[in-house]
PyMOL Python script that loads the backbone (N, CA, C, O; Angstrom):
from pymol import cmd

cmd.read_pdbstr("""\
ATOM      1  N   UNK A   1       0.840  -1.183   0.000  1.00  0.00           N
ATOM      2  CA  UNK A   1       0.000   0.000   0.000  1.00  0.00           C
ATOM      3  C   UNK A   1       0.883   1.243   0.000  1.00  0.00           C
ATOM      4  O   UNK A   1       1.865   1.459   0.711  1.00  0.00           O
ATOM      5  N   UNK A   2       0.394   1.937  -0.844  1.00  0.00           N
ATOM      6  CA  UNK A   2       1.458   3.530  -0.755  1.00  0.00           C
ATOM      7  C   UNK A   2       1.140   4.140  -0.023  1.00  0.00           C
ATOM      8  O   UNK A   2       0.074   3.902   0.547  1.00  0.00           O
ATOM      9  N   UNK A   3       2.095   5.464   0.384  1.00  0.00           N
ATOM     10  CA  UNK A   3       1.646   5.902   1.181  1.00  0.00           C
ATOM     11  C   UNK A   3       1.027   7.414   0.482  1.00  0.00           C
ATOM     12  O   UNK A   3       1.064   7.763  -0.698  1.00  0.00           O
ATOM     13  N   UNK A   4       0.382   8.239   1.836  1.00  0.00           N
ATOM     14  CA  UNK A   4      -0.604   9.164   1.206  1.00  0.00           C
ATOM     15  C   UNK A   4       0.694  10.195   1.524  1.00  0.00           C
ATOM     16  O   UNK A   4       1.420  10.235   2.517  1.00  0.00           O
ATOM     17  N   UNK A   5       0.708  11.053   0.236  1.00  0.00           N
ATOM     18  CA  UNK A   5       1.807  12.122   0.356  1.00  0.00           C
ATOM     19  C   UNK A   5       0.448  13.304   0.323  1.00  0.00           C
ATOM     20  O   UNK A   5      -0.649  13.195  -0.225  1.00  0.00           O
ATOM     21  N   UNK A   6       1.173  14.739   1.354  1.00  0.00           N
ATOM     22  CA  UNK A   6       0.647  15.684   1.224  1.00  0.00           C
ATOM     23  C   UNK A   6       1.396  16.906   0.470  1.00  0.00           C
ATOM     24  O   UNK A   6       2.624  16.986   0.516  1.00  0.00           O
ATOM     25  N   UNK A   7       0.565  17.908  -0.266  1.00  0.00           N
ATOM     26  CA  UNK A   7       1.816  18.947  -0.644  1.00  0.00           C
ATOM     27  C   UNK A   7       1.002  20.290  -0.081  1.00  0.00           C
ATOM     28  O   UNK A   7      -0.193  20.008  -0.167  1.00  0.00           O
ATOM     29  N   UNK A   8       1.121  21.320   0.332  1.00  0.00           N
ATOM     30  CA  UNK A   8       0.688  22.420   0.666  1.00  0.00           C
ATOM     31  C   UNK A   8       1.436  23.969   0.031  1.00  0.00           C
ATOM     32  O   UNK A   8       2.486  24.428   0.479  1.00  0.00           O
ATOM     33  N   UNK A   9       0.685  24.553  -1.004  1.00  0.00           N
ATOM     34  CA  UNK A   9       0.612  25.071  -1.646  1.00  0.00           C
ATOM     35  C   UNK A   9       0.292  26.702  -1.268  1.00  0.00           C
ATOM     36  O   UNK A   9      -0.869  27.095  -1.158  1.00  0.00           O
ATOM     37  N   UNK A  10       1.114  27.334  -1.138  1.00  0.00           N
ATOM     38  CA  UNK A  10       0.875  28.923  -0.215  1.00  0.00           C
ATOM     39  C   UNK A  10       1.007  30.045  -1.597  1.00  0.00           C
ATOM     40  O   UNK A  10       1.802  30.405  -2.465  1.00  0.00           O
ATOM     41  N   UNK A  11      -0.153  30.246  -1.177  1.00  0.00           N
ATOM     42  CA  UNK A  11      -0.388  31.362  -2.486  1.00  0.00           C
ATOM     43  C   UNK A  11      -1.457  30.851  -3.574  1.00  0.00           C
ATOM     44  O   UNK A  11      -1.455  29.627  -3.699  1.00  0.00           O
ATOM     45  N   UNK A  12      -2.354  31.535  -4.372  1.00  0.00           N
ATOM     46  CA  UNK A  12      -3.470  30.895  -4.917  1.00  0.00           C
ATOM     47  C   UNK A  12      -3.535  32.196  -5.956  1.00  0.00           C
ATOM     48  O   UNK A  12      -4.583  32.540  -6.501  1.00  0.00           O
ATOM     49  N   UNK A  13      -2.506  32.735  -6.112  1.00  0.00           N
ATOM     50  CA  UNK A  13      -2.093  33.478  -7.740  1.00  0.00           C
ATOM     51  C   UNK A  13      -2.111  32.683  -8.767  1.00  0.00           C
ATOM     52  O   UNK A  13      -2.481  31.515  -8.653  1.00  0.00           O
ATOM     53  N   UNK A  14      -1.722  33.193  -9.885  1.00  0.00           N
ATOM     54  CA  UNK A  14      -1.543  32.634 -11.094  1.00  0.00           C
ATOM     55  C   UNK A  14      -0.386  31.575 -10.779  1.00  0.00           C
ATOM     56  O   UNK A  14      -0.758  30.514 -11.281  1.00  0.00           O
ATOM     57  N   UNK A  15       0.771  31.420 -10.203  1.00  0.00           N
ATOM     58  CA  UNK A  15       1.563  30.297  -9.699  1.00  0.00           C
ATOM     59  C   UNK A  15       1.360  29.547  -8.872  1.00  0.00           C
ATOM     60  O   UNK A  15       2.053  28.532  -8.800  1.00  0.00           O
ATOM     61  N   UNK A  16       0.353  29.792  -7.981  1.00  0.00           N
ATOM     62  CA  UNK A  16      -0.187  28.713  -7.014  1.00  0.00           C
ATOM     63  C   UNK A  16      -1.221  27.792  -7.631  1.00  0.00           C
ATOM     64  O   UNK A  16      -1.508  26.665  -7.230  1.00  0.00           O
ATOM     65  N   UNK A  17      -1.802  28.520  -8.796  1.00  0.00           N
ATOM     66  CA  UNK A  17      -2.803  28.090  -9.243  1.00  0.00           C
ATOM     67  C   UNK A  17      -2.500  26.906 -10.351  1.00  0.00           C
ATOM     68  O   UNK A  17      -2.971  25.773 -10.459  1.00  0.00           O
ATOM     69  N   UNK A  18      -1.474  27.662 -11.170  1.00  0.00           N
ATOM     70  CA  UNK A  18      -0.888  26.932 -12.340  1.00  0.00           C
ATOM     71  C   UNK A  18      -0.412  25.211 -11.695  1.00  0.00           C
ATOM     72  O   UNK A  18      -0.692  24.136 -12.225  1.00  0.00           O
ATOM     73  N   UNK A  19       0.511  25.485 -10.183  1.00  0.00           N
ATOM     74  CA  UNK A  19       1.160  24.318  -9.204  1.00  0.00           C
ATOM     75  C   UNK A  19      -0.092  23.434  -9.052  1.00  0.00           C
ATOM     76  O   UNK A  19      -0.153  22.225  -9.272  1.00  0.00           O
ATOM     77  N   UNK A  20      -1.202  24.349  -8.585  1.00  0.00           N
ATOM     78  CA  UNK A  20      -2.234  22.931  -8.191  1.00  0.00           C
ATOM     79  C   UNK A  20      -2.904  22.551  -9.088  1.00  0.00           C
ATOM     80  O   UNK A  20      -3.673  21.628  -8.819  1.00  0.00           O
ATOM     81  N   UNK A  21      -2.896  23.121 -10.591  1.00  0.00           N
ATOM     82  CA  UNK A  21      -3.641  22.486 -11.868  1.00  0.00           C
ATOM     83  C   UNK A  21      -2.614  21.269 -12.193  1.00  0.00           C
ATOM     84  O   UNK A  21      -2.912  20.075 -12.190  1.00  0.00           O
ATOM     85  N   UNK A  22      -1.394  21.806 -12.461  1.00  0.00           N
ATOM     86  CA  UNK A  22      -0.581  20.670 -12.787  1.00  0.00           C
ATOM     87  C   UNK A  22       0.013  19.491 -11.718  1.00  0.00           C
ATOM     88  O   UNK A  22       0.746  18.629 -12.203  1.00  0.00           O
ATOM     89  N   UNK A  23      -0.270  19.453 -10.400  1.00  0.00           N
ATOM     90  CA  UNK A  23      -0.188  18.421  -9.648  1.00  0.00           C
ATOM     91  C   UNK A  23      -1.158  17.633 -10.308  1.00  0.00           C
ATOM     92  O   UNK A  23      -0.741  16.705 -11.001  1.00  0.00           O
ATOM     93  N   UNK A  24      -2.415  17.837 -10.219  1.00  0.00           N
ATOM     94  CA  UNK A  24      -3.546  17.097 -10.416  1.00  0.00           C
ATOM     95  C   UNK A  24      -3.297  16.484 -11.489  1.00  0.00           C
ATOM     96  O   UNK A  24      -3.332  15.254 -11.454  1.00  0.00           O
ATOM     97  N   UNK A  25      -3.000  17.120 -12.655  1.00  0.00           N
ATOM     98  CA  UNK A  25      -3.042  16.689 -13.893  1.00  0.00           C
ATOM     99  C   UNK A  25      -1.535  15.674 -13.756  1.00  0.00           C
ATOM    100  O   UNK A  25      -1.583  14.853 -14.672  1.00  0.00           O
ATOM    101  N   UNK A  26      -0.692  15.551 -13.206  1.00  0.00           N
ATOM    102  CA  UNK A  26       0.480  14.812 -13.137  1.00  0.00           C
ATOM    103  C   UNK A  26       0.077  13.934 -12.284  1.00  0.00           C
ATOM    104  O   UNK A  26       0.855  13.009 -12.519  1.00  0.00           O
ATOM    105  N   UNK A  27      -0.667  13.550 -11.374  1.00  0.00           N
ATOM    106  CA  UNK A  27      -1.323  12.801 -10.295  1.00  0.00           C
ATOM    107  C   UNK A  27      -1.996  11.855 -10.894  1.00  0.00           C
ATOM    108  O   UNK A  27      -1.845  10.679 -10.562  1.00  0.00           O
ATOM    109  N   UNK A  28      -3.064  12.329 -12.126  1.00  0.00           N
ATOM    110  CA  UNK A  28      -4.197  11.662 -12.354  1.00  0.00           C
ATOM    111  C   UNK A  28      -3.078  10.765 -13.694  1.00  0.00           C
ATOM    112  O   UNK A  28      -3.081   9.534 -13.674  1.00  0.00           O
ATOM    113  N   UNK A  29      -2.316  11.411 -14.625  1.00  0.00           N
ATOM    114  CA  UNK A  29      -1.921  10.357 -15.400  1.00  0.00           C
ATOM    115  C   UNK A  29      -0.915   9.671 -14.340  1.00  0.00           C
ATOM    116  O   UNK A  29      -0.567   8.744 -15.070  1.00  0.00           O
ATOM    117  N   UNK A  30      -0.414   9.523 -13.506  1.00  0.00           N
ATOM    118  CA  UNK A  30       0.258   8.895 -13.209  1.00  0.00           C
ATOM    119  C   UNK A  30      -0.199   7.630 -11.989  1.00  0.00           C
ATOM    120  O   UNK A  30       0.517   6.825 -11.393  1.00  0.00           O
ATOM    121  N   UNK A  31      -1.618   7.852 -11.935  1.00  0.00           N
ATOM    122  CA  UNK A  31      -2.460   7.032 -11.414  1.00  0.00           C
ATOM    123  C   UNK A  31      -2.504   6.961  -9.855  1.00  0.00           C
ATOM    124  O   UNK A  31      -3.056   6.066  -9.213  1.00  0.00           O
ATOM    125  N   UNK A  32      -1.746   8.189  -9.269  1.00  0.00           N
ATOM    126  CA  UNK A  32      -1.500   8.279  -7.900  1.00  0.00           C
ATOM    127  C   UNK A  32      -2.577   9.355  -7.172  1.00  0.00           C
ATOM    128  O   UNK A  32      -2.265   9.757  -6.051  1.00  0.00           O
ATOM    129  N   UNK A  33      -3.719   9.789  -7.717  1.00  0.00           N
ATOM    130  CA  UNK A  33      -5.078  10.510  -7.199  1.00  0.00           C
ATOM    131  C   UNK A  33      -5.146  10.195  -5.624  1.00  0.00           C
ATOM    132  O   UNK A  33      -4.783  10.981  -4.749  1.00  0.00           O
ATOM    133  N   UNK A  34      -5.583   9.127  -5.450  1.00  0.00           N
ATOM    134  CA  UNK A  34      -5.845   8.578  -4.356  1.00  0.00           C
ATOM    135  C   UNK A  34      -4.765   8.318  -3.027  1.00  0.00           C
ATOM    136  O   UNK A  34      -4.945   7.800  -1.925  1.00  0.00           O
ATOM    137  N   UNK A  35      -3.643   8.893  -3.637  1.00  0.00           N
ATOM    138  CA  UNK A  35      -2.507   9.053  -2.262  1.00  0.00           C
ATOM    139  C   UNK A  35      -2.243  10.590  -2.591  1.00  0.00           C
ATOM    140  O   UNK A  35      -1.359  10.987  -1.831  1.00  0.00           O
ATOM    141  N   UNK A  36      -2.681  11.597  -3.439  1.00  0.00           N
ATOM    142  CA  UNK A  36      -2.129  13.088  -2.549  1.00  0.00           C
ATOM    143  C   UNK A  36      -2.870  13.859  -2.153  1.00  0.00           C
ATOM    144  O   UNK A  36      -4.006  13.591  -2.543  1.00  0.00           O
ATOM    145  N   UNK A  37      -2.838  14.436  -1.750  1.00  0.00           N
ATOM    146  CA  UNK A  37      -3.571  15.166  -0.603  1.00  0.00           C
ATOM    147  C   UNK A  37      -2.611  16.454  -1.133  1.00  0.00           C
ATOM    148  O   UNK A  37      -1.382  16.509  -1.174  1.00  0.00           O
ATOM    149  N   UNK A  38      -3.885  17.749  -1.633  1.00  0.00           N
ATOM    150  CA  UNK A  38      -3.297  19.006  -2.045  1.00  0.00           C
ATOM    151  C   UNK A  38      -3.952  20.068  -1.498  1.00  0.00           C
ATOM    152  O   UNK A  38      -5.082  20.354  -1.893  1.00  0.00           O
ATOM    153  N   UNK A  39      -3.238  20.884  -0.384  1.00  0.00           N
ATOM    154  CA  UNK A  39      -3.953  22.284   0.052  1.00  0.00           C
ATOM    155  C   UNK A  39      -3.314  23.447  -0.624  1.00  0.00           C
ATOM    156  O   UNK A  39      -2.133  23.523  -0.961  1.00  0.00           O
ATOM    157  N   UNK A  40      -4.264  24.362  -0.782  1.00  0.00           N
ATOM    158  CA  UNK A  40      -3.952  25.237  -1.385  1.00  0.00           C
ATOM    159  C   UNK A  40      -4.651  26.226  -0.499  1.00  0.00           C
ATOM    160  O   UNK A  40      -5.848  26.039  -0.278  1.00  0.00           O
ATOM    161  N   UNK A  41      -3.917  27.465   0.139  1.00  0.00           N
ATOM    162  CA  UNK A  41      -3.816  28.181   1.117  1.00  0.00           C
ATOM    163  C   UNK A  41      -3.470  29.868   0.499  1.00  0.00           C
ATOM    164  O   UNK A  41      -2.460  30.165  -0.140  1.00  0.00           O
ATOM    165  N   UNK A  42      -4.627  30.854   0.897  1.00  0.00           N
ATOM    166  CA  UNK A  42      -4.851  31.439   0.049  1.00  0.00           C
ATOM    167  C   UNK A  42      -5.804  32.858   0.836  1.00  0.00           C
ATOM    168  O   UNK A  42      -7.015  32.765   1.035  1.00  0.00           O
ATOM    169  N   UNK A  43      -5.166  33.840   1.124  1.00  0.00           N
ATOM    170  CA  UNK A  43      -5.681  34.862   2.064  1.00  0.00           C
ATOM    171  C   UNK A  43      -6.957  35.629   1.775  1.00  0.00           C
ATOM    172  O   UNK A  43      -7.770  35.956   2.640  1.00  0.00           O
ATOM    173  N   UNK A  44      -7.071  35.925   0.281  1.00  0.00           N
ATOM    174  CA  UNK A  44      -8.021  36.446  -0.292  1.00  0.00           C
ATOM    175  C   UNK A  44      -9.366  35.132  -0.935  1.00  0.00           C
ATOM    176  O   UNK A  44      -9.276  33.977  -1.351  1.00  0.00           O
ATOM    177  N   UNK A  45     -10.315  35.926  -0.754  1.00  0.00           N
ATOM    178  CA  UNK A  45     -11.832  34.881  -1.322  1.00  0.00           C
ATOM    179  C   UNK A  45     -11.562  34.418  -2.728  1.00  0.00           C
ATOM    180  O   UNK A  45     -12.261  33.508  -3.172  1.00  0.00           O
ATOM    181  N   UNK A  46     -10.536  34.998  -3.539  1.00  0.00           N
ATOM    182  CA  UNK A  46     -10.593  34.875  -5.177  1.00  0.00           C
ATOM    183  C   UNK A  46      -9.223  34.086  -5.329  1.00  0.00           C
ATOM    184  O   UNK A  46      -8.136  34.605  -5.075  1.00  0.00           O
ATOM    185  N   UNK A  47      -9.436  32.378  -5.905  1.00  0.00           N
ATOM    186  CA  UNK A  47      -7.923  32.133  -6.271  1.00  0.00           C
ATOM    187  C   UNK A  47      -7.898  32.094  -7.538  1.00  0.00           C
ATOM    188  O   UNK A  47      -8.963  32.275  -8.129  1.00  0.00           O
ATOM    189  N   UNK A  48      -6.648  31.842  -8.316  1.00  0.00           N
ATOM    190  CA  UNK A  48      -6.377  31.674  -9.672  1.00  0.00           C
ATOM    191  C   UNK A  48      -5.596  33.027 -10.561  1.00  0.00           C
ATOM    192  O   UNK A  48      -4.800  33.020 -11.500  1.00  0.00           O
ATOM    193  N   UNK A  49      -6.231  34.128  -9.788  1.00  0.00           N
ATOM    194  CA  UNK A  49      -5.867  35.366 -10.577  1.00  0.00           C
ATOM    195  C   UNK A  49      -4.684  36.360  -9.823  1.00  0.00           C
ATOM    196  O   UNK A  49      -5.231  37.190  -9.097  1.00  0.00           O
ATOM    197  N   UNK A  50      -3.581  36.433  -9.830  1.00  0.00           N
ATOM    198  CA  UNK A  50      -2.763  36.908  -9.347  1.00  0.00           C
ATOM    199  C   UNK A  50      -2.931  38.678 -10.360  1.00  0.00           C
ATOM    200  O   UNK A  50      -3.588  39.076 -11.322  1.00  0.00           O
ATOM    201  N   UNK A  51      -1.547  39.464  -9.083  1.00  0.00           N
ATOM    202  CA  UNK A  51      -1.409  40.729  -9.831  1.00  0.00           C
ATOM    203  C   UNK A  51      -1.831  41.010 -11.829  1.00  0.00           C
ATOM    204  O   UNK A  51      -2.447  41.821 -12.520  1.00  0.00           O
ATOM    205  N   UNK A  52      -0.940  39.623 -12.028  1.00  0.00           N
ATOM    206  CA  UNK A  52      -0.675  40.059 -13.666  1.00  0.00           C
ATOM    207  C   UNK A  52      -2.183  39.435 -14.363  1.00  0.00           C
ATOM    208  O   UNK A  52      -1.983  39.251 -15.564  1.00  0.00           O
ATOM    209  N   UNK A  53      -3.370  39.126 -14.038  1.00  0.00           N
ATOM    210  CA  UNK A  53      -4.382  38.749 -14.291  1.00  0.00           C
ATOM    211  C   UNK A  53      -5.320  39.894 -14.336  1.00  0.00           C
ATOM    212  O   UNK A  53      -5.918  40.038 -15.403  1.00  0.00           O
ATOM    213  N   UNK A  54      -5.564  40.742 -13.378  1.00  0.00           N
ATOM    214  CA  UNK A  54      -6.090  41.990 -12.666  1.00  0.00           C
ATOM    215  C   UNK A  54      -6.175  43.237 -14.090  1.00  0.00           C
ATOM    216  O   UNK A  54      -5.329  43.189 -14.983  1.00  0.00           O
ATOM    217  N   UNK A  55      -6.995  43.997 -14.097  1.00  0.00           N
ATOM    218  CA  UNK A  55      -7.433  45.035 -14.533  1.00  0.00           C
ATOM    219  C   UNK A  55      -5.867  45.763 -14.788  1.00  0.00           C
ATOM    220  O   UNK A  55      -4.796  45.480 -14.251  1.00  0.00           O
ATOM    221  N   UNK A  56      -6.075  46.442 -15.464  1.00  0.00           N
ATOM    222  CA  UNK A  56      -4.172  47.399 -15.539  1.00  0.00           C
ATOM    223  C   UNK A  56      -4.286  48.139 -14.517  1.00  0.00           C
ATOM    224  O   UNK A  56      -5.389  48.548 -14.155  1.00  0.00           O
ATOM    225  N   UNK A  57      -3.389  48.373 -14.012  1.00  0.00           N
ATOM    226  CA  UNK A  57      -2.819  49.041 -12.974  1.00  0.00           C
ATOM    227  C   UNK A  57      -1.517  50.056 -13.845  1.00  0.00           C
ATOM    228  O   UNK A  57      -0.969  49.810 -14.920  1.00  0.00           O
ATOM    229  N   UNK A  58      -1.359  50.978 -13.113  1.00  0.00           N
ATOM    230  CA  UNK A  58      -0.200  51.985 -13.548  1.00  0.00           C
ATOM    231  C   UNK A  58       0.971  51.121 -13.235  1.00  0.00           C
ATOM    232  O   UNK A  58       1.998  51.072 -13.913  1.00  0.00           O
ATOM    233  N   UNK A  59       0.617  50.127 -11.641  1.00  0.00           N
ATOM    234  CA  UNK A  59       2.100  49.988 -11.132  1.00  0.00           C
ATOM    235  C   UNK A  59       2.709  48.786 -12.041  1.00  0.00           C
ATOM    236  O   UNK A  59       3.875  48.815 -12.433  1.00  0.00           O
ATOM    237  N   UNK A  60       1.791  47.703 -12.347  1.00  0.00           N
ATOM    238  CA  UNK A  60       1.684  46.535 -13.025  1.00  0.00           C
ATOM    239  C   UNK A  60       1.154  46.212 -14.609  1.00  0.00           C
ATOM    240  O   UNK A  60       0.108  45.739 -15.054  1.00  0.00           O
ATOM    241  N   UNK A  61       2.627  46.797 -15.343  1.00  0.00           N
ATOM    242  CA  UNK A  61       1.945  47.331 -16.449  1.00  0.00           C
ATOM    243  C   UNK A  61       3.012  45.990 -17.419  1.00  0.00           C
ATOM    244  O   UNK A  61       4.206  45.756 -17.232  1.00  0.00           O
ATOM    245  N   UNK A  62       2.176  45.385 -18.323  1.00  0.00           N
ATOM    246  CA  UNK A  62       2.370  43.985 -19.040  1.00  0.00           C
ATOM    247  C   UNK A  62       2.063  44.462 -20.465  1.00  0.00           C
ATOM    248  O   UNK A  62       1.240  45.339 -20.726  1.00  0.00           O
ATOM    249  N   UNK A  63       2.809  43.796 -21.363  1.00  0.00           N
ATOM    250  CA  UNK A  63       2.891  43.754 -22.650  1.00  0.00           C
ATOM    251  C   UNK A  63       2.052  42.808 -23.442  1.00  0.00           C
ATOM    252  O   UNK A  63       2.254  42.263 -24.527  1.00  0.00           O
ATOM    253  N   UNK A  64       0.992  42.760 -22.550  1.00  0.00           N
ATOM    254  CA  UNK A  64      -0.300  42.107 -23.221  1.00  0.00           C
ATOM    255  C   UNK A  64      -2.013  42.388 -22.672  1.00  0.00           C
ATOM    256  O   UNK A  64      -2.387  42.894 -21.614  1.00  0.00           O
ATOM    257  N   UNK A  65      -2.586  42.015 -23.475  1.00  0.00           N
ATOM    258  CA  UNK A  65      -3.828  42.072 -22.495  1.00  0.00           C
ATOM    259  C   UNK A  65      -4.168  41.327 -21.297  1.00  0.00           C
ATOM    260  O   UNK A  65      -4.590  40.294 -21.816  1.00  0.00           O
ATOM    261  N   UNK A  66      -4.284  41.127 -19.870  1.00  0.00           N
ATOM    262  CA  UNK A  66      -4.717  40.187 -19.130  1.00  0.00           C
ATOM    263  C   UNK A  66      -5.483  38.978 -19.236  1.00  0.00           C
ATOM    264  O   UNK A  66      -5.399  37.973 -18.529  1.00  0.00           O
ATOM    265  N   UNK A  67      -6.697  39.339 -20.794  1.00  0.00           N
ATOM    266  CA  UNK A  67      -7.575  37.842 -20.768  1.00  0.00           C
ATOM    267  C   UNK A  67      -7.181  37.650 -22.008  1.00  0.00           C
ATOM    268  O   UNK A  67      -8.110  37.481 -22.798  1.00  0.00           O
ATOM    269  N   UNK A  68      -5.650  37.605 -22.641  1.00  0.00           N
ATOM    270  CA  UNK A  68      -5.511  36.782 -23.280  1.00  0.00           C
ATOM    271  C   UNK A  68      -4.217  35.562 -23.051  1.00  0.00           C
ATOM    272  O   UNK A  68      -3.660  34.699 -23.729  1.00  0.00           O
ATOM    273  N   UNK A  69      -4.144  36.202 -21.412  1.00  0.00           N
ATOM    274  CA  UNK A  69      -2.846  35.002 -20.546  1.00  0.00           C
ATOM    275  C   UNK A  69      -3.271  33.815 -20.007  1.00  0.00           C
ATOM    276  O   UNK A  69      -4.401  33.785 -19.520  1.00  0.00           O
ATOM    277  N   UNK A  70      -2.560  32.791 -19.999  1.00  0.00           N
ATOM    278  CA  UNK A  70      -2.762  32.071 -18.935  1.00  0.00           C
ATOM    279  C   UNK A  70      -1.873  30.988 -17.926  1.00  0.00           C
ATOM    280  O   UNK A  70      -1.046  30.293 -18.516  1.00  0.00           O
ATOM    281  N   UNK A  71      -1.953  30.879 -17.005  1.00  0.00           N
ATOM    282  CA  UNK A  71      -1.228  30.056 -15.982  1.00  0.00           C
ATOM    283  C   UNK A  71      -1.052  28.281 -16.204  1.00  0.00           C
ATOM    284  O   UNK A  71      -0.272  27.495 -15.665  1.00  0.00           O
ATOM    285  N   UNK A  72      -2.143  28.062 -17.241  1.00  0.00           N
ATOM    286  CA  UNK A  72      -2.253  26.503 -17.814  1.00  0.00           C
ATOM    287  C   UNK A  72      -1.535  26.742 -19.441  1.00  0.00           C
ATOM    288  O   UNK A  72      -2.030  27.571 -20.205  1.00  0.00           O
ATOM    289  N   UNK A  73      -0.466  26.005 -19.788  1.00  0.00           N
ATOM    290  CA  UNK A  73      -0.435  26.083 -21.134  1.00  0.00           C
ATOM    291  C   UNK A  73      -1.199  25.445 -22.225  1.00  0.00           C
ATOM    292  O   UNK A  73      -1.557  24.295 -21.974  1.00  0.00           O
ATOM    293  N   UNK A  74      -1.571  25.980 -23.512  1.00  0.00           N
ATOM    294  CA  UNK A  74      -2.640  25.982 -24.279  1.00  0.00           C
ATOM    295  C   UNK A  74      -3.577  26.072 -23.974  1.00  0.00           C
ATOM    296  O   UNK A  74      -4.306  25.146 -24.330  1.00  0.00           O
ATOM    297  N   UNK A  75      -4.297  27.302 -23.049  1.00  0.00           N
ATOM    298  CA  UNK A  75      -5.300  27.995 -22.787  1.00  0.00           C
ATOM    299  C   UNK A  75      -5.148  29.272 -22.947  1.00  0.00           C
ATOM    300  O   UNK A  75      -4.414  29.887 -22.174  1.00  0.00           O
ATOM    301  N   UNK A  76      -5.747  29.851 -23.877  1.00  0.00           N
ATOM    302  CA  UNK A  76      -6.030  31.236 -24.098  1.00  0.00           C
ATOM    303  C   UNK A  76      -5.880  32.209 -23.106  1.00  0.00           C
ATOM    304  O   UNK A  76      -5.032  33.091 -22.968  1.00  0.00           O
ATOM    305  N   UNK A  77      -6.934  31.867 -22.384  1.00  0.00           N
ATOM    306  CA  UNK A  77      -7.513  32.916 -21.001  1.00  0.00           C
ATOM    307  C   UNK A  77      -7.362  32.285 -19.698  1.00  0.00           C
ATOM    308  O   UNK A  77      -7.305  31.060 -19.587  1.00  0.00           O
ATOM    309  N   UNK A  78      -7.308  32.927 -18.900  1.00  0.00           N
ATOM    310  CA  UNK A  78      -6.910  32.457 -17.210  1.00  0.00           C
ATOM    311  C   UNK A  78      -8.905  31.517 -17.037  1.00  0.00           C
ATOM    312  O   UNK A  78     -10.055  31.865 -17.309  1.00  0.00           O
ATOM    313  N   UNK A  79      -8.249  30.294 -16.454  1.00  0.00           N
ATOM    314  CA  UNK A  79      -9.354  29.276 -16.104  1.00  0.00           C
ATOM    315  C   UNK A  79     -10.023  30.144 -15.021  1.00  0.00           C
ATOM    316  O   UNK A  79      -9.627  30.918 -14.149  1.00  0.00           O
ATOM    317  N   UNK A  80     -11.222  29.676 -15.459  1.00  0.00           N
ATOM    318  CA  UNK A  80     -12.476  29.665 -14.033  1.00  0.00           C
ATOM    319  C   UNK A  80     -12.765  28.747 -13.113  1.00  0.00           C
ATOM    320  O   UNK A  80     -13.526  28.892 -12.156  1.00  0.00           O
ATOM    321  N   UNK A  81     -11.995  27.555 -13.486  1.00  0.00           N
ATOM    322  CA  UNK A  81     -11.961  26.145 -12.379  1.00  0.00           C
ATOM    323  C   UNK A  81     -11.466  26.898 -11.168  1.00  0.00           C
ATOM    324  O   UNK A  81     -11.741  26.149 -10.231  1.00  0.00           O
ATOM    325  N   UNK A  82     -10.964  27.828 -10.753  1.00  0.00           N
ATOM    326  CA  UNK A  82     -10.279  27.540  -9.378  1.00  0.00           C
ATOM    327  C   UNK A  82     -10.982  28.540  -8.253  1.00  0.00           C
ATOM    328  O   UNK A  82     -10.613  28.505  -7.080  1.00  0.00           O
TER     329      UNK A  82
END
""", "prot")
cmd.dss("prot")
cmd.show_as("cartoon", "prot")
cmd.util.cbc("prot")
cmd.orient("prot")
């Protein structure tokens, strides 16, 4: 029997977010679902969308539009799963 691994995940930005999409997705092909255990820990009510996701800001200024980024590769726009 394996054992149950935990990972805990601080921050629920666009890099916390991207970490706990791709655990899962590396978990599930690798057939180990059922031994990890993933928290994702996260101060604000909204995860997934970090600074560079957000409306423009003067201070946080990016060389693209915000909804055409994203934290998953080959996705257009930042996911609504999270």
């Amino acid at each position: 029997m394996q054992q149950r691994k935990q990972v805990v995940i601080i921050g629920g930005g666009s890099v916390g977010g991207s970490a706990f999409h791709q655990l899962i997705q590396h978990a599930a092909k690798m057939g180990v679902s059922d031994y990890l255990e993933i928290t994702l820990i996260e101060r604000s009510s909204k995860v997934g969308s970090g600074e560079a996701y957000q409306n423009d800001h003067s201070h946080a200024l990016l060389n693209t539009h915000a909804d055409t980024m994203s934290p998953i590769a080959g996705q257009s726009e930042s996911p609504r799963v999270f």
